[in-house]
OpenMM code with the backbone's topology and positions (N, CA, C; nanometers):
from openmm import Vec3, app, unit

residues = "UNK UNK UNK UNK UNK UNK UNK UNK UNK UNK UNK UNK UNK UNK UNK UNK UNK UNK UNK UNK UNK UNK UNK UNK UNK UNK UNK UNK UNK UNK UNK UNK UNK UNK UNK UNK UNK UNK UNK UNK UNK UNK UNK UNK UNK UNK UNK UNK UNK UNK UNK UNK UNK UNK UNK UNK UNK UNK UNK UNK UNK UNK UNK UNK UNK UNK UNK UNK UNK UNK UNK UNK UNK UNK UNK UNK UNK UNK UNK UNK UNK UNK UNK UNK UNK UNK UNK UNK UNK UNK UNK UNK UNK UNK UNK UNK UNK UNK UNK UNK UNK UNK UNK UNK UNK UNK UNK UNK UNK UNK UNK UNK UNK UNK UNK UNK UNK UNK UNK UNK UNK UNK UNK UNK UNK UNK UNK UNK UNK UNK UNK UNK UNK UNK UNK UNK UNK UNK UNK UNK UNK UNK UNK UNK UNK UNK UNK UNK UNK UNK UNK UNK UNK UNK UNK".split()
positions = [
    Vec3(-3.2988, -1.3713, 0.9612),
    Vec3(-3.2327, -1.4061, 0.8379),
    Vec3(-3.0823, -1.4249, 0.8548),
    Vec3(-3.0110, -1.3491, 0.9609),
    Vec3(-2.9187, -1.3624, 0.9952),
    Vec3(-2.8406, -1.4606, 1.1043),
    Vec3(-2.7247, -1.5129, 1.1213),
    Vec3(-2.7210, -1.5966, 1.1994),
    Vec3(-2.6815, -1.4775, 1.3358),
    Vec3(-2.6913, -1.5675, 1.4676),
    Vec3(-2.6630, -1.5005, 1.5988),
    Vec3(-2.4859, -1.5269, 1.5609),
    Vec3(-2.4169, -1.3659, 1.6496),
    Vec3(-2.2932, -1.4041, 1.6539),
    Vec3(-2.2578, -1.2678, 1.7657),
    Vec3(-2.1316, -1.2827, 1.8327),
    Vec3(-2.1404, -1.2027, 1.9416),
    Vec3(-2.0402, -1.0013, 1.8163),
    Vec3(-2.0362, -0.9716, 1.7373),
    Vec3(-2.0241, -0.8637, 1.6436),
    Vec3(-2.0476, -0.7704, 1.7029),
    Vec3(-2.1813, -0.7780, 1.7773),
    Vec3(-2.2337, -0.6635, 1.8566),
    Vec3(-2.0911, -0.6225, 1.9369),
    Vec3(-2.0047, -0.7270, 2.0266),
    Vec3(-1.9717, -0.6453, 2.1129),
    Vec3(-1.7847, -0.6258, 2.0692),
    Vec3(-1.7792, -0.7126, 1.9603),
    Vec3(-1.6626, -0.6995, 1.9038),
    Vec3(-1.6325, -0.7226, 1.7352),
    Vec3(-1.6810, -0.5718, 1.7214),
    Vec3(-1.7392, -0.5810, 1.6096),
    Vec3(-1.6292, -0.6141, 1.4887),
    Vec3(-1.6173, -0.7026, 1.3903),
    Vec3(-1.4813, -0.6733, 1.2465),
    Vec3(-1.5220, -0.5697, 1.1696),
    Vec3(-1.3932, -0.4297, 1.1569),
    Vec3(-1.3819, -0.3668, 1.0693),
    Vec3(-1.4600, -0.3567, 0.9477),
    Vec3(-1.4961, -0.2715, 0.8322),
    Vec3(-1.4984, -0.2927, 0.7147),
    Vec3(-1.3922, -0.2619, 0.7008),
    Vec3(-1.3156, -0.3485, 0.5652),
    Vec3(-1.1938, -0.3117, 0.5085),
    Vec3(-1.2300, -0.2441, 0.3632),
    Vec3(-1.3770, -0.2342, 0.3119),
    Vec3(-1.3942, -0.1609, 0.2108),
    Vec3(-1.5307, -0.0811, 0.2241),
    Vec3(-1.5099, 0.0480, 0.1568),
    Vec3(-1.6448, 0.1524, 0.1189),
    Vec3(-1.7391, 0.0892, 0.0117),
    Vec3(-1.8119, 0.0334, -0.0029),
    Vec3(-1.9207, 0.0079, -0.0597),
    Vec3(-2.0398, 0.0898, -0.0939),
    Vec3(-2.0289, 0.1101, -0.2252),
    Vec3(-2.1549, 0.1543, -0.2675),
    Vec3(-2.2171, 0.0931, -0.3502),
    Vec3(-2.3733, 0.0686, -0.2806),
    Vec3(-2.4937, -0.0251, -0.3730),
    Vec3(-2.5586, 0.0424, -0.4603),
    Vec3(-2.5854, 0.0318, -0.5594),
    Vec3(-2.6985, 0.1075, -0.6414),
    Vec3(-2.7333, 0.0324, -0.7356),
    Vec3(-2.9002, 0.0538, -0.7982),
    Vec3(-3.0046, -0.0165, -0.8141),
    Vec3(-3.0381, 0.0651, -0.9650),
    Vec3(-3.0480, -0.0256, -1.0689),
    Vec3(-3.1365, 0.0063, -1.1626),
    Vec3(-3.2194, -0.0426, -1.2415),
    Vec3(-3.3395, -0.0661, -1.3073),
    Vec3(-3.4742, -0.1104, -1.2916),
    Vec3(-3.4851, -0.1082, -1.4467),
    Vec3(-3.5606, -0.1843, -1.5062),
    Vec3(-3.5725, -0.2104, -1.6391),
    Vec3(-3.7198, -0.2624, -1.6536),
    Vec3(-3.7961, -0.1924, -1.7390),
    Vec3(-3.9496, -0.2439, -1.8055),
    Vec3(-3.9383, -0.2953, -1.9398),
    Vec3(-4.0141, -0.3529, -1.9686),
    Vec3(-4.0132, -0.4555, -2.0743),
    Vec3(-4.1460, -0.4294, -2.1225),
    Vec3(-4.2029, -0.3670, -2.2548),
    Vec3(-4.2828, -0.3086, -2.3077),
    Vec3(-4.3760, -0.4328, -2.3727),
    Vec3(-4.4713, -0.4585, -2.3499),
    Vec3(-4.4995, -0.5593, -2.5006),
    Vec3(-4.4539, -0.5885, -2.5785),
    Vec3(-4.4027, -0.4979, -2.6744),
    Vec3(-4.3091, -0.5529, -2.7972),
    Vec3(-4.2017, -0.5919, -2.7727),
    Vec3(-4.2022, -0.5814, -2.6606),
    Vec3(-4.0384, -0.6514, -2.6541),
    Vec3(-3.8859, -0.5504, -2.6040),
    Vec3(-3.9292, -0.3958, -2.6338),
    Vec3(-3.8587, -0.2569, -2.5965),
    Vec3(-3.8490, -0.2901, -2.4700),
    Vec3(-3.7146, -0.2855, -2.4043),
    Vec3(-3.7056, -0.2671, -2.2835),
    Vec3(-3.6631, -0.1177, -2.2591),
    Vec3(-3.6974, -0.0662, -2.1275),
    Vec3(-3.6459, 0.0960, -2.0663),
    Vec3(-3.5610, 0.0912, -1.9446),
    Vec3(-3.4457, 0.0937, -2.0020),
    Vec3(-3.3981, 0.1065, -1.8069),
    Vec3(-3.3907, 0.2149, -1.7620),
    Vec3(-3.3698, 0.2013, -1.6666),
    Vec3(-3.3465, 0.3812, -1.5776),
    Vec3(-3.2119, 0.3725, -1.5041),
    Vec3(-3.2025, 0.4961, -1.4523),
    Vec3(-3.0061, 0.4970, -1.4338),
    Vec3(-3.0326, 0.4898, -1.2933),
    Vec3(-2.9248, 0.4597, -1.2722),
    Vec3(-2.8802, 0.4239, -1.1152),
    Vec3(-2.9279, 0.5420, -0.9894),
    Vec3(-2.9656, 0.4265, -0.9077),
    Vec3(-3.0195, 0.4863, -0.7399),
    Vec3(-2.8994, 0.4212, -0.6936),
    Vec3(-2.8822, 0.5535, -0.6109),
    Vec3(-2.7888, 0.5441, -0.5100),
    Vec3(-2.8304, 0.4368, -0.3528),
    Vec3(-2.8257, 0.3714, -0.3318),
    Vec3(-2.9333, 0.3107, -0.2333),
    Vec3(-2.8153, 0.3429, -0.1070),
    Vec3(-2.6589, 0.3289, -0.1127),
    Vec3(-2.6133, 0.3253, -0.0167),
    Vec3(-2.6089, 0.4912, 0.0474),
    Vec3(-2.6340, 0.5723, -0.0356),
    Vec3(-2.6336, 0.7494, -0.0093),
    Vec3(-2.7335, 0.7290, 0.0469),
    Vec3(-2.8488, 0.6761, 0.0439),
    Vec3(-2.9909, 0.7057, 0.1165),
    Vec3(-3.0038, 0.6386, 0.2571),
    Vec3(-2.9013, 0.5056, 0.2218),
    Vec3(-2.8568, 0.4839, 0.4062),
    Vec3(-2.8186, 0.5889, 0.4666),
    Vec3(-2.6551, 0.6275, 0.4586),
    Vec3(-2.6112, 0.7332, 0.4965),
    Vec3(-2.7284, 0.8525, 0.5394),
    Vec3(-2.8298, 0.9182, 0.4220),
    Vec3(-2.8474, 1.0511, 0.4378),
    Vec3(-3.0234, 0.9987, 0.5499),
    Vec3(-3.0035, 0.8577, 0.5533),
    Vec3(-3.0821, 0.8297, 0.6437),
    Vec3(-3.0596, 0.8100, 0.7927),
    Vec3(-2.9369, 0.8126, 0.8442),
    Vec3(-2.8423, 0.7976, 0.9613),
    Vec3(-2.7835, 0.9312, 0.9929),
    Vec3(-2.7519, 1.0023, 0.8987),
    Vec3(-2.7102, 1.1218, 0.9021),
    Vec3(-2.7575, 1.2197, 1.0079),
    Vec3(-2.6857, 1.2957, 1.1110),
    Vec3(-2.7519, 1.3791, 1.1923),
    Vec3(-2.8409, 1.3215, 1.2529),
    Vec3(-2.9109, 1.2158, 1.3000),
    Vec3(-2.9889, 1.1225, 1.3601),
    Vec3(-2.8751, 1.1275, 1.5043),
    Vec3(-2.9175, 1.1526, 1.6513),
    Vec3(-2.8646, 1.1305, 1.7660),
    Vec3(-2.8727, 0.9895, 1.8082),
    Vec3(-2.9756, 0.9004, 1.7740),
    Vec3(-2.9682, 0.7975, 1.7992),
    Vec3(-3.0287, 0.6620, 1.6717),
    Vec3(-2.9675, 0.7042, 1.5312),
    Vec3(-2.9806, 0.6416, 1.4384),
    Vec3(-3.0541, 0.4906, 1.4308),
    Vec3(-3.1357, 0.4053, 1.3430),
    Vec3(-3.1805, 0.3050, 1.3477),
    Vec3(-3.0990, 0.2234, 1.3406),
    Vec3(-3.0521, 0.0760, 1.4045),
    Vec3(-2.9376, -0.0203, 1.3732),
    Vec3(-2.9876, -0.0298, 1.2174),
    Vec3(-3.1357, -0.1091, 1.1854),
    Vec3(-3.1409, -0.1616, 1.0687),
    Vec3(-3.0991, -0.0312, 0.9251),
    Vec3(-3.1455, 0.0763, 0.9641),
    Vec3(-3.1161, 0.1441, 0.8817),
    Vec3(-2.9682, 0.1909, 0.8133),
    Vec3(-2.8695, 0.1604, 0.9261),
    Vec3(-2.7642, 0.2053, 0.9018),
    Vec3(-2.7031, -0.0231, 0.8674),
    Vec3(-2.7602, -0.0768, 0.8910),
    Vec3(-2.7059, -0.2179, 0.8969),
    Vec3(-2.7800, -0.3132, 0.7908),
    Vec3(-2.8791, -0.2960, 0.7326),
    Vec3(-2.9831, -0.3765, 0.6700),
    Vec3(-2.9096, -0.4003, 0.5038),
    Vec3(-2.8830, -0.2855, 0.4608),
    Vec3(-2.8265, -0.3359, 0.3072),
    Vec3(-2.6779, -0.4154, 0.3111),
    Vec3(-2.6177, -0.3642, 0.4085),
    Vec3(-2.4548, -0.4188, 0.3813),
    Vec3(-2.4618, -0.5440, 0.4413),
    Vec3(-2.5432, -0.5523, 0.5403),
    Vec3(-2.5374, -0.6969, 0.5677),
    Vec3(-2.5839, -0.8309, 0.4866),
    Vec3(-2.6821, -0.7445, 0.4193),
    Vec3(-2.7470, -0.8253, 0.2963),
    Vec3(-2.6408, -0.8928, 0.1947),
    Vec3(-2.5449, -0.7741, 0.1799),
    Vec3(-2.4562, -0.7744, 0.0480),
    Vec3(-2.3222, -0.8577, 0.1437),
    Vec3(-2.2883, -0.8511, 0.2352),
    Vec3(-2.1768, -0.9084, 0.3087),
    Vec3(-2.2463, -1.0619, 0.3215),
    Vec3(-2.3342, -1.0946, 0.3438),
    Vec3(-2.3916, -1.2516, 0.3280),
    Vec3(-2.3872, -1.2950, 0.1979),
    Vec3(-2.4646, -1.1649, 0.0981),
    Vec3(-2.4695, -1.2328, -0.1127),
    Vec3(-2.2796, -1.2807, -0.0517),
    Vec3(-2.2147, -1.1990, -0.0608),
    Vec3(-2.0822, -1.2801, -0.1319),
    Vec3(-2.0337, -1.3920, -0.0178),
    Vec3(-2.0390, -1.3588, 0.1117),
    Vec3(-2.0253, -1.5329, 0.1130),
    Vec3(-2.1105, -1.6472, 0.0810),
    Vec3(-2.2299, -1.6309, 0.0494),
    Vec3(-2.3254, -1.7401, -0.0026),
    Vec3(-2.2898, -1.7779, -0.1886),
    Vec3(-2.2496, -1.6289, -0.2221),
    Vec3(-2.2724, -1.6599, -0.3806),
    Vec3(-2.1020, -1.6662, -0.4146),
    Vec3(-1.9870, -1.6161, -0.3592),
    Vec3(-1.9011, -1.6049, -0.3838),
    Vec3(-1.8762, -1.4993, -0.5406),
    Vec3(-1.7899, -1.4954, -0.6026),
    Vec3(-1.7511, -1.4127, -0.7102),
    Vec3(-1.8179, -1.4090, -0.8603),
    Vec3(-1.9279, -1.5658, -0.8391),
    Vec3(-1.9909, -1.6244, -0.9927),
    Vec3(-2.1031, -1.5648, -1.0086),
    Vec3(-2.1727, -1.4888, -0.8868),
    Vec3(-2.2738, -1.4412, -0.8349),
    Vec3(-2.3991, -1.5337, -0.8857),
    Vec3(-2.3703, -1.7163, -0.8375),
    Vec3(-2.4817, -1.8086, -0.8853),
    Vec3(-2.5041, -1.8569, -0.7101),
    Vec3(-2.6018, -1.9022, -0.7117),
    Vec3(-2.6214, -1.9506, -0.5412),
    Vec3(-2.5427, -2.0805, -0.5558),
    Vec3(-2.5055, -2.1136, -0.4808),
    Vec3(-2.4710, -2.2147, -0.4592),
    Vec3(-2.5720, -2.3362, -0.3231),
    Vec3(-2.6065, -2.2387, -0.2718),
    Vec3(-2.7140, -2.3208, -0.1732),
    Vec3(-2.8696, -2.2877, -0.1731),
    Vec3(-2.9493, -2.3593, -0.0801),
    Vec3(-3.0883, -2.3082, -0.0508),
    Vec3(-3.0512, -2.1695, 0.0419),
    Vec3(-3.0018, -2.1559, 0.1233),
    Vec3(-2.9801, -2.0131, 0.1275),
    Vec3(-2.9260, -1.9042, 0.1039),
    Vec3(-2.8021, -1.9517, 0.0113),
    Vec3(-2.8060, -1.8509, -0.1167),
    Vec3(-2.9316, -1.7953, -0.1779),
    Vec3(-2.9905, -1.9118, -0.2372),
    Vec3(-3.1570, -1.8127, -0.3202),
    Vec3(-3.2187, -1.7513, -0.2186),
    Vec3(-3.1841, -1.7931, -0.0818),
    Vec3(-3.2958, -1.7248, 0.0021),
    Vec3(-3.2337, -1.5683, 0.0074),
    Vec3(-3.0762, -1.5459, 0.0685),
    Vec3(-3.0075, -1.4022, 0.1043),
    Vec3(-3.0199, -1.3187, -0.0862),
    Vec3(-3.0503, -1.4337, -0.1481),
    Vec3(-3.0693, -1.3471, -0.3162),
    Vec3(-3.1964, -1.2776, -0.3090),
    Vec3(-3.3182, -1.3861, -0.3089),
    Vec3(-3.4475, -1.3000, -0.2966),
    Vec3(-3.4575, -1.1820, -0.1895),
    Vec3(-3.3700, -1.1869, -0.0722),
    Vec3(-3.3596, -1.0883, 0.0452),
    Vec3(-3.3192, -0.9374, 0.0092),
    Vec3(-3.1875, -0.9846, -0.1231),
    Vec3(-3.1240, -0.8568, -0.1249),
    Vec3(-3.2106, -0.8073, -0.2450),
    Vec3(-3.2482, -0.8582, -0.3610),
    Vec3(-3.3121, -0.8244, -0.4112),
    Vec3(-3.4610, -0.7502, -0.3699),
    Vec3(-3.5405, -0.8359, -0.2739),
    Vec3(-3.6462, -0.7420, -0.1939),
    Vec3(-3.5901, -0.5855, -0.1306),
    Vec3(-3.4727, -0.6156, -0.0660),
    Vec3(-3.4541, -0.4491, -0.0196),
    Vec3(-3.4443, -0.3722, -0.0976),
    Vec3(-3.3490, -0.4337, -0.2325),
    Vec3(-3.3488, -0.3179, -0.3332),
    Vec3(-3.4434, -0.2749, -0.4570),
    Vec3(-3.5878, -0.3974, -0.4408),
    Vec3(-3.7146, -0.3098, -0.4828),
    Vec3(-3.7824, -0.2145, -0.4150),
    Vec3(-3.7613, -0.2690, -0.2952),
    Vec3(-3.8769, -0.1685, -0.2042),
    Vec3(-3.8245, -0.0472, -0.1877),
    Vec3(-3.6783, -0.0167, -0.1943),
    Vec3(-3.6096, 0.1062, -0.1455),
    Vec3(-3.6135, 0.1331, -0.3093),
    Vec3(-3.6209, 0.1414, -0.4393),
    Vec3(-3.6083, 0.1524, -0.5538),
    Vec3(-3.7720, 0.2088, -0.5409),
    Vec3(-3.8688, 0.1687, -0.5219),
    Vec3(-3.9909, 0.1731, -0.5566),
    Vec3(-4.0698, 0.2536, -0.4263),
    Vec3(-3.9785, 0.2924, -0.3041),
    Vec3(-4.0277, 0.3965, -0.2665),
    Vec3(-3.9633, 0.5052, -0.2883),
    Vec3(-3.8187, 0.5405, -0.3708),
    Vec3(-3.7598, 0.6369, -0.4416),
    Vec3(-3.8094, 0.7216, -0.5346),
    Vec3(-3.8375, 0.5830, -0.6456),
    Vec3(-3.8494, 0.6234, -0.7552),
    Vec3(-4.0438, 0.6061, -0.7783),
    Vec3(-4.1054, 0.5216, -0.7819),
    Vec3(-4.1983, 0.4587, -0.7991),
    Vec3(-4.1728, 0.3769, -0.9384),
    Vec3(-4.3444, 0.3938, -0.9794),
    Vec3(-4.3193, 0.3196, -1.1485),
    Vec3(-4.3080, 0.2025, -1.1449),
    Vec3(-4.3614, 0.1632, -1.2540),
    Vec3(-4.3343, -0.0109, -1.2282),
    Vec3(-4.2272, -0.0748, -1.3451),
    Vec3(-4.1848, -0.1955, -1.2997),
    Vec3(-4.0687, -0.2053, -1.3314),
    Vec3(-4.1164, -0.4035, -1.3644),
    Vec3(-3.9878, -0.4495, -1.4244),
    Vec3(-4.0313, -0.5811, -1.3754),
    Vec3(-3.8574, -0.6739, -1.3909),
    Vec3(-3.7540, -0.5910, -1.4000),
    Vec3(-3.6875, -0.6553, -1.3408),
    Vec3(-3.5337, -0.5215, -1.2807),
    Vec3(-3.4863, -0.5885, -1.2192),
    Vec3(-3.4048, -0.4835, -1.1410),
    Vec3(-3.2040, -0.5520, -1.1377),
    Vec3(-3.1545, -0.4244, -1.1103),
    Vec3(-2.9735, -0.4961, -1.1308),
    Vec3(-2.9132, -0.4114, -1.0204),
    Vec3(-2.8305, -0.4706, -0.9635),
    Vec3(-2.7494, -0.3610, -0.8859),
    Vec3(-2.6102, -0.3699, -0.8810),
    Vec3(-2.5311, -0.2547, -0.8839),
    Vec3(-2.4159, -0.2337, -0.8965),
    Vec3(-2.3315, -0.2057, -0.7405),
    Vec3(-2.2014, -0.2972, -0.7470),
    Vec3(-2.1490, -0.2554, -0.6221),
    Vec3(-1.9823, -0.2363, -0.6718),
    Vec3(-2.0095, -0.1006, -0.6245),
    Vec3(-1.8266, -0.0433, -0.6289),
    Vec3(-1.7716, -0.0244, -0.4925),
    Vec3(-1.6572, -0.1133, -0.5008),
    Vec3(-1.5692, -0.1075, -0.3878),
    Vec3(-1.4521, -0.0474, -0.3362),
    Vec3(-1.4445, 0.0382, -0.2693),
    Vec3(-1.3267, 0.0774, -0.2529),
    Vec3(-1.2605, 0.0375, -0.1135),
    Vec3(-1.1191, 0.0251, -0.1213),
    Vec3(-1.1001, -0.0767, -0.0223),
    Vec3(-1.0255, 0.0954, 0.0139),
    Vec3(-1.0215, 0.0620, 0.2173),
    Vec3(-0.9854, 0.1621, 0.3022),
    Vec3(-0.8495, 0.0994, 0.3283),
    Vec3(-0.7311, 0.1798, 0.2784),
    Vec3(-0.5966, 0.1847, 0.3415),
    Vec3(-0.5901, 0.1400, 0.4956),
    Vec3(-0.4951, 0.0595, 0.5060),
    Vec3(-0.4387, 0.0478, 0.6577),
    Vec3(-0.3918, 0.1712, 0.7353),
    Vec3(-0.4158, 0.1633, 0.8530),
    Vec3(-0.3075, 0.2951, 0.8764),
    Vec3(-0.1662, 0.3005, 0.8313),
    Vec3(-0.1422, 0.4286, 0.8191),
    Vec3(0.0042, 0.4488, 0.7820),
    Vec3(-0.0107, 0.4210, 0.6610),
    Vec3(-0.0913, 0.3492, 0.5582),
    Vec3(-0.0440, 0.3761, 0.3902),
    Vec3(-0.1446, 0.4896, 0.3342),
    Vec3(-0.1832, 0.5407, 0.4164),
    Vec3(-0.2259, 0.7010, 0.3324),
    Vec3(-0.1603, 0.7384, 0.2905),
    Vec3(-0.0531, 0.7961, 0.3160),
    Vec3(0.0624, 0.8903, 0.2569),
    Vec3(0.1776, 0.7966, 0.1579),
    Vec3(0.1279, 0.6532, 0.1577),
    Vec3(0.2221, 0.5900, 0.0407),
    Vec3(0.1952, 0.5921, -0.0586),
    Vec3(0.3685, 0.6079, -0.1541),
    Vec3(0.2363, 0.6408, -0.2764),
    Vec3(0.3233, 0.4882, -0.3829),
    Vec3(0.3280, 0.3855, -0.3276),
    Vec3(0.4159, 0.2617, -0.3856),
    Vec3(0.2891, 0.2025, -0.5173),
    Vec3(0.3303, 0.1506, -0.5636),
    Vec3(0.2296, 0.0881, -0.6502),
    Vec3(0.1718, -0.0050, -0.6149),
    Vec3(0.2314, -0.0744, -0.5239),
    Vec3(0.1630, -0.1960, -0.4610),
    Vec3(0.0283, -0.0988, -0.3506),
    Vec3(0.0635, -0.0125, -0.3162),
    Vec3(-0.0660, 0.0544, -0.1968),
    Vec3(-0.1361, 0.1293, -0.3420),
    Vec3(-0.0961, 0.1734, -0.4597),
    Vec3(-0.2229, 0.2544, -0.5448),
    Vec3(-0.3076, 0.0979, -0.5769),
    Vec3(-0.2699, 0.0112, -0.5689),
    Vec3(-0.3069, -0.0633, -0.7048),
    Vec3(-0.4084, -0.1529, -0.5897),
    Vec3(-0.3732, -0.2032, -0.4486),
    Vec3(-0.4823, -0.2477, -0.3821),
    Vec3(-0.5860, -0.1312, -0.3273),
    Vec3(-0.6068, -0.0043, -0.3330),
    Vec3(-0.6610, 0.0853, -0.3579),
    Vec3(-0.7628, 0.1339, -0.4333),
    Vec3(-0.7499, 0.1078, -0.5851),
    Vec3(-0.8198, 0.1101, -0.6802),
    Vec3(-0.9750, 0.0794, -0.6653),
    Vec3(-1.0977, 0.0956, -0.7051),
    Vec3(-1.2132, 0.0793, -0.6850),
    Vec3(-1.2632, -0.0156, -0.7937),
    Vec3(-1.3065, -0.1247, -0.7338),
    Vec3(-1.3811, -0.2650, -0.8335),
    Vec3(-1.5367, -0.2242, -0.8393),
    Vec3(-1.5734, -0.2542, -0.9360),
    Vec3(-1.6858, -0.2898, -0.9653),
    Vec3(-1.7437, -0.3897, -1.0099),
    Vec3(-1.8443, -0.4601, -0.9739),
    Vec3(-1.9277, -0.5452, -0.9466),
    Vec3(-2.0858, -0.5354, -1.0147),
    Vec3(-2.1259, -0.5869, -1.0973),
    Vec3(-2.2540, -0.6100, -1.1879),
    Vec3(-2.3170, -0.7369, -1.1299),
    Vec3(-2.4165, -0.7011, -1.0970),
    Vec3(-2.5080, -0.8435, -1.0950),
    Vec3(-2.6007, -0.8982, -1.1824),
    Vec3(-2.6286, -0.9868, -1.1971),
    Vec3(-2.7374, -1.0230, -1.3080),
    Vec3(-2.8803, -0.9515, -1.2923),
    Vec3(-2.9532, -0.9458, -1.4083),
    Vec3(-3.0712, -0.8354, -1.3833),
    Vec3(-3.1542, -0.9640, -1.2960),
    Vec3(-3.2457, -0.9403, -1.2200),
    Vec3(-3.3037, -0.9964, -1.1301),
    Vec3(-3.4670, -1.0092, -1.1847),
    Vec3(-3.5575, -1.0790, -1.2270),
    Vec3(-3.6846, -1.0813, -1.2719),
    Vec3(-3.7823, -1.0061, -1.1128),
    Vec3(-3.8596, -0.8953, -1.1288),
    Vec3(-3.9632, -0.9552, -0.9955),
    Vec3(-4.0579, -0.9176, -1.0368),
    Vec3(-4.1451, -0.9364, -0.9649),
    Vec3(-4.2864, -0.9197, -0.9549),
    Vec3(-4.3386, -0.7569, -0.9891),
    Vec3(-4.4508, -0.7752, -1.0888),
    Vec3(-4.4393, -0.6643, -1.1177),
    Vec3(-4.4730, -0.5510, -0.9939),
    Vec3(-4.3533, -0.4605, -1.0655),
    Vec3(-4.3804, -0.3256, -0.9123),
    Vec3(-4.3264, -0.3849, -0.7522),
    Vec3(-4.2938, -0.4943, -0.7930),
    Vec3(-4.3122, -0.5373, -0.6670),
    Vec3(-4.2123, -0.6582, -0.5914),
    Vec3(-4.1934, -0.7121, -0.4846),
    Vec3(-4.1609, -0.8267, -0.4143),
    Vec3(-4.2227, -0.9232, -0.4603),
    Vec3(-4.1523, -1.0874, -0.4559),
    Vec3(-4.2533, -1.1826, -0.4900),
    Vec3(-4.2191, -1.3000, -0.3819),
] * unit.nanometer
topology = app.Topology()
chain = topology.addChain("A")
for resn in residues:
    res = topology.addResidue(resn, chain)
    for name in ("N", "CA", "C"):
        topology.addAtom(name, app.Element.getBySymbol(name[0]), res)
């Protein structure tokens, strides 16, 4: 799904902490929808890598890469702009049913995920406290559109 690139051996930084999280909405017959509150999906990477001596690449690499492709494919409108835009959309959306629905279970039939960013100081502006270093600092958040899928499921 990904393209080949040599990363492995020189890898770019993240310049921000990212956290993904997932929440799921049913739609009743009448029309009542139920959502449920947010999964942490990027804590369950972590507490899945965690203490691991020789950790899984995909496990510690599979969601952010997902989400580091959505925004260059979808950019800031979060609309595709290409055929593989919808494709890295249905992608990220699949990880975050299946990891939603082996969390939580339950069936669901459409899903949203939230990404808050916090961007990591350069060295040396830890200890600044200028407004220009609080203010690129600050943590964004990011809403995506609720996503339709299959019920319970991938489609």
């Amino acid at each position: 799904m990904f393209e080949q690139n040599w990363r492995l051996f020189a890898p770019n930084p993240q310049s921000a902490n990212r956290q993904i999280s997932a929440r799921t909405r049913q739609t009743a017959p009448d029309g009542t929808a139920r959502v449920s509150g947010w999964i942490d999906l990027t804590a369950a990477d972590d507490a899945a890598v965690r203490h691991h001596v020789f950790p899984s690449h995909t496990a510690q690499n599979m969601l952010r890469q997902a989400w580091n492709t959505y925004l260059k494919t979808h950019g800031g409108d979060n609309r595709p702009h290409s055929e593989r835009a919808l494709m890295i959309e249905k992608y990220l959306r699949n990880i975050a049913v299946d990891r939603v629905a082996a969390q939580r279970g339950g069936t669901f039939d459409s899903i949203q995920l939230r990404v808050i960013s916090r961007p990591i100081a350069p060295p040396g502006a830890a200890g600044g406290s200028s407004p220009a270093a609080t203010a690129s600092t600050r943590a964004v958040t990011r809403y995506l559109p609720w996503w339709k899928v299959a019920s319970h499921g991938t489609d």
